[in-house]
C-alpha positions in Angstrom: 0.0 0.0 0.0 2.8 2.4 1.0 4.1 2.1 -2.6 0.8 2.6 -4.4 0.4 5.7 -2.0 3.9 6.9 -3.6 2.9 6.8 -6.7 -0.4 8.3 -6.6 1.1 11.2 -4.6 3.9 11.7 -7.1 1.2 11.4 -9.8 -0.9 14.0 -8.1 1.9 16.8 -8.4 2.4 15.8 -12.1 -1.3 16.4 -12.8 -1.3 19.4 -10.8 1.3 20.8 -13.2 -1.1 20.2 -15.7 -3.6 22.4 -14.3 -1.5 24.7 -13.6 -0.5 25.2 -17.3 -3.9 25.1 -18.4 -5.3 27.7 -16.5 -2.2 30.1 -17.4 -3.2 29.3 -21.1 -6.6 30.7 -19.9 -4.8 33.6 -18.1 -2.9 34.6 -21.2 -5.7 34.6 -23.2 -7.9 36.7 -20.9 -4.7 39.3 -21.3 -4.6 39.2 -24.5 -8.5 40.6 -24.9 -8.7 42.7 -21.6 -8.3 46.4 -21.5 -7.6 48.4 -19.0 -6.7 45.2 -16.7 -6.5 46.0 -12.7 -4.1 43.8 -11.4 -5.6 43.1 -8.2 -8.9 42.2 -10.3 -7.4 39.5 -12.4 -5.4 38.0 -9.6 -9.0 37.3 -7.5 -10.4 36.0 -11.1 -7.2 33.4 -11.8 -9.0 30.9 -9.1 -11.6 30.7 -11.4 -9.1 29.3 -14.3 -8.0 27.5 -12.0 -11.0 25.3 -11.2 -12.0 25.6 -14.8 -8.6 24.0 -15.8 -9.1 21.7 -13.2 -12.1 20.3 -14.0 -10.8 19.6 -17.6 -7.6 18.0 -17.0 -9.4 15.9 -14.1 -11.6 14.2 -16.6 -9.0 13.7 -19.1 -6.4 12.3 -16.4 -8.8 10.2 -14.8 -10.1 9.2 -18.0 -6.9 8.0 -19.3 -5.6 6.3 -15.5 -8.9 3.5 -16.3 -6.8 2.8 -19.5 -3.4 2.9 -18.9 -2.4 3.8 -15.1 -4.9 0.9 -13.4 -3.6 -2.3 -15.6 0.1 -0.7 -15.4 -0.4 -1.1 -11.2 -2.0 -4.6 -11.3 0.8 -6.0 -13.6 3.4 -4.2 -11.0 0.9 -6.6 -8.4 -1.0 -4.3 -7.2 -4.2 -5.4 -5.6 -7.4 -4.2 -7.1 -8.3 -2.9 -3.9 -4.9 -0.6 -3.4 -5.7 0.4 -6.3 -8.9 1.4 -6.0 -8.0 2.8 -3.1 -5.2 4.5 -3.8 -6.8 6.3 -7.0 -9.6 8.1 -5.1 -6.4 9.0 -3.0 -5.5 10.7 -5.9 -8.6 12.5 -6.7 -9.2 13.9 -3.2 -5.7 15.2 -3.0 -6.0 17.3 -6.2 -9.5 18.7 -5.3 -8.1 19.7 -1.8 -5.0 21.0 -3.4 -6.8 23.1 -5.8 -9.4 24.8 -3.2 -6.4 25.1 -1.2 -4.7 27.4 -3.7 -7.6 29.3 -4.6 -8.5 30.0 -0.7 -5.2 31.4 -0.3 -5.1 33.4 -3.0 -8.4 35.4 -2.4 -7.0 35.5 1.4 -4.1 37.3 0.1 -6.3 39.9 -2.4 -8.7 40.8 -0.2 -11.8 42.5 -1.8 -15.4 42.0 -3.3 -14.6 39.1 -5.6 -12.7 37.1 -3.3 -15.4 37.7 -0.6 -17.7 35.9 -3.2 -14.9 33.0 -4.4 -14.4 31.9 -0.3 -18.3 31.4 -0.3 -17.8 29.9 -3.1 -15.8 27.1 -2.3 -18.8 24.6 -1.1 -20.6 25.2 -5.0 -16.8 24.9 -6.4 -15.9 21.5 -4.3 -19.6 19.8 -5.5 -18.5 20.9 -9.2 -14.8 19.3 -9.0 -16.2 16.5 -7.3 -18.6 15.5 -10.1 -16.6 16.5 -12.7 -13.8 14.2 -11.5 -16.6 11.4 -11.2 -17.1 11.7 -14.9 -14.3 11.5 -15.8 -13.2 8.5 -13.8 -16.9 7.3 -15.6 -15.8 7.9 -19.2 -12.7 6.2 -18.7 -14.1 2.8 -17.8 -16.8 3.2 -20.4 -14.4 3.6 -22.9 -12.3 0.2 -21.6 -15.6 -1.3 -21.9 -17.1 -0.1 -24.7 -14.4 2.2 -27.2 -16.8 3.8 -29.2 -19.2 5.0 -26.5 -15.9 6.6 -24.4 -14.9 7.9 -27.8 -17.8 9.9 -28.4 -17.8 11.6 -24.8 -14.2 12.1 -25.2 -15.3 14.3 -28.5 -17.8 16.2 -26.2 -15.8 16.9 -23.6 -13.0 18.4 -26.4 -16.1 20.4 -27.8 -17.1 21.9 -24.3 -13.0 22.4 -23.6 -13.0 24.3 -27.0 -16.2 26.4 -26.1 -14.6 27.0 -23.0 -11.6 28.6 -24.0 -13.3 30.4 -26.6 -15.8 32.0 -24.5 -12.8 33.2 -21.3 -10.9 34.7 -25.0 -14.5 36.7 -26.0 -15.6 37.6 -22.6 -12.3 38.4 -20.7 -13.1 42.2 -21.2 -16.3 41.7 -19.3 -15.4 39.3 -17.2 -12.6 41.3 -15.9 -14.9 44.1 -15.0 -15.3 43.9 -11.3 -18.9 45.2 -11.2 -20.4 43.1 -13.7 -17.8 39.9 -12.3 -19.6 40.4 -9.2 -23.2 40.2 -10.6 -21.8 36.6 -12.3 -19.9 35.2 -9.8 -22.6 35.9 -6.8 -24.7 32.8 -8.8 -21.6 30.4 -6.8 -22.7 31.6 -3.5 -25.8 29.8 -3.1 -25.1 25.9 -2.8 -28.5 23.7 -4.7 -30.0 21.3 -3.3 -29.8 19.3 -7.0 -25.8 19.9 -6.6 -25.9 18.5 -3.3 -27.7 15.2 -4.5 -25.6 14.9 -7.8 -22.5 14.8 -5.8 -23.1 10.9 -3.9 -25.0 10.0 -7.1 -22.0 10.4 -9.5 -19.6 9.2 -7.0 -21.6 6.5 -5.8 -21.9 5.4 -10.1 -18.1 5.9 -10.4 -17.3 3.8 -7.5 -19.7 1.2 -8.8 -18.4 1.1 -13.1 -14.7 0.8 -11.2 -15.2 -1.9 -8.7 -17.2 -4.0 -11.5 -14.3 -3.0 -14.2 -11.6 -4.0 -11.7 -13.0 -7.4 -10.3 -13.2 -8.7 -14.0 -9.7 -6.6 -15.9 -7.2 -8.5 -17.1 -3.9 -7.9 -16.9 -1.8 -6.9 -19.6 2.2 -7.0 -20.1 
């Protein structure tokens, strides 16, 4: 266990570098567009990118550990349960590693739109939380069944795309604190739905592994 533990953490800061990088890709972009950028603005915005990058490279991470990370640790002789284990390890690290940084930067710019991102944080934890069940979803769907994972796999690229497209067109807006706050205050207030969603996904991810890891085989 102590060794599958290892590599999860180690494989944690790897995928956080990820993020990182894909939320300064979002950063640079937003540059590019704004005008008349207030530093201390953009610096409470950047958790935002953060969580959005996050949420992205989670389901593409996790995706890809059901098809190549999971049957890499059972050939090493890892048992399905440390493995199991150990990935949800993995995922909770990363979620708490990302809120962490985003707390501490809106503790550090202090103002109206950090105010709203610390209330935030319950909405923001419920939406990395699912996302990173879907993720860990379309992976073993796609070691099941190829042409089902393949086709979420396009709509996630699509949404990604969108994304990024959108935080290019609406950077100017977006870094305009009055109308930021108007957006962002929609995050405050916690939904009952989002609330429910959260042990459903995880309870359906939990459930596709478990079934995919008592019957994988394992491949040299």
């Amino acid at each position: 266990m102590k060794r599958n533990l290892k590599f999860w953490t180690r494989y944690t800061w790897e995928s956080a570098g990820v993020v990182l990088a894909a939320a300064a890709v979002l950063a640079v972009i937003s540059l590019f567009s704004a005008e008349g950028l207030d530093f201390a603005t953009f610096a409470a915005v950047m958790p935002y990118y953060l969580c959005i990058a996050a949420i992205f490279v989670m389901m593409m991470i996790n995706s890809g550990s059901q098809t190549l990370y999971v049957p890499l640790l059972l050939s090493m002789g890892e048992t399905r349960r440390n493995v199991l284990l150990g990935f949800h390890y993995y995922r909770l690290l990363i979620i708490a590693a990302t809120l962490a940084l985003c707390s501490a930067v809106w503790l550090l710019m202090p103002g109206e739109v950090s105010s709203v991102g610390l209330r935030s944080i319950p909405t923001l934890l419920c939406v990395l939380l699912i996302a990173s069940a879907l993720g860990s979803i379309m992976g073993t769907i796609f070691v099941k069944w190829k042409w089902a994972g393949t086709v979420l796999i396009i709509l996630l690229c699509g949404v990604a795309g969108g994304t990024v497209g959108f935080a290019g067109a609406a950077s100017d807006k977006f870094l305009d604190m009055a109308r930021m706050a108007r957006v962002l205050s929609h995050f405050e207030t916690l939904p009952w739905w989002l609330i429910a969603a959260v042990p459903v996904f995880l309870a359906l991810d939990i459930a596709f592994q478990w079934l995919l890891l008592r019957r994988q085989e394992v491949k040299l």
